[in-house]
C-alpha positions in Angstrom: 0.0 0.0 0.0 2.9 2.3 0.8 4.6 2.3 -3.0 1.1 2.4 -4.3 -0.6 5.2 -2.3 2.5 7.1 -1.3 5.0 6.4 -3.9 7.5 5.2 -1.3 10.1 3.0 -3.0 10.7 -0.5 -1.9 14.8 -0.8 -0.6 15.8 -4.1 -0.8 14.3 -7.5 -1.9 10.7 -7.8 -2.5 11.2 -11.5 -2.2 12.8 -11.1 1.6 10.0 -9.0 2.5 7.6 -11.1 1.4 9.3 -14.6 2.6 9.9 -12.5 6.0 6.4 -11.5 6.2 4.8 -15.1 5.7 7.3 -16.2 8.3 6.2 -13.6 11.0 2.7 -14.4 10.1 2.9 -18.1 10.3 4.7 -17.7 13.7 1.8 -15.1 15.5 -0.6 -17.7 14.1 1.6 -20.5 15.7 1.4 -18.6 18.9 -2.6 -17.7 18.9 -3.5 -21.6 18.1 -1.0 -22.9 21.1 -2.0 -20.5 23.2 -5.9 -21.2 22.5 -5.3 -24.7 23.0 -3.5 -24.2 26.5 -6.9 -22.0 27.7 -10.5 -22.0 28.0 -11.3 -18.8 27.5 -10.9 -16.1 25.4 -9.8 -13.4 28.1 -7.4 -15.8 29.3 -6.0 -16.3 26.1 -5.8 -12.6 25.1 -3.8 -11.8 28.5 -1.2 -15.1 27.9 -0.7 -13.5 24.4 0.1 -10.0 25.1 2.2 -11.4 28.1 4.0 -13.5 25.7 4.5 -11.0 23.0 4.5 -7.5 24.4 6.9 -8.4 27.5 10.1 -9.6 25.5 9.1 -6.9 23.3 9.3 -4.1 26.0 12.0 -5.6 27.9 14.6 -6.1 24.7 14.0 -2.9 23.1 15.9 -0.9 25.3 12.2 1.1 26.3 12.7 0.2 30.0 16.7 0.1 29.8 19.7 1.0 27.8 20.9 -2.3 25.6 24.8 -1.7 26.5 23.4 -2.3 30.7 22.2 -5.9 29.3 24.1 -8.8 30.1 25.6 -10.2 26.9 23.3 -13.0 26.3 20.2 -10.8 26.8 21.9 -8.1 24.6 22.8 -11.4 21.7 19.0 -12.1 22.3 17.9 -8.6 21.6 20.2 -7.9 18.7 18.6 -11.6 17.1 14.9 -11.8 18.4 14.1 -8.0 17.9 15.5 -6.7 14.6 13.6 -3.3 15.0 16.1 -2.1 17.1 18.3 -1.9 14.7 16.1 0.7 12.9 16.1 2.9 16.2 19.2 4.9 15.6 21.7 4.5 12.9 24.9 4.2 15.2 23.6 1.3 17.2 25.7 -1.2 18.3 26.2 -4.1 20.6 
């Protein structure tokens, strides 16, 4: 939608972005269908996922705390797990 509507270019491989894409989608559905097999209700299910999802997330970013404060094993797990970091500043660096 973004190179149609707005004209912005596409850097890099189509292909990667669309193999990536496929992969992050089969993985969130991986997670919903074990994670609605493990409860009984939907509530329950909804809290499990965000707690999942949203807590790596938060904690690995570098929101709560800087990266370079992480032990290295946390940090190798941030740098792999979470690629958006990388997009956060330009000099970043483990």
């Amino acid at each position: 939608m973004g190179f149609a509507w707005f004209q912005v270019p596409i850097a890099g491989s189509p292909i990667l972005l669309l193999t990536s894409a496929f992969v992050y989608v089969l993985t969130t559905v991986g997670i919903g269908l074990l994670v609605s097999s493990l409860v009984r209700t939907q509530l329950a299910a909804m809290l499990i996922t965000l707690i999942v999802t949203l807590m790596p997330s938060f904690l690995f970013s570098g929101f709560l705390f800087p990266l370079f404060t992480m032990l290295l094993p946390c940090n190798c797990i941030a740098g792999f797990s979470l690629p958006v970091i990388l997009w956060k500043s330009p000099g970043a660096s483990y």
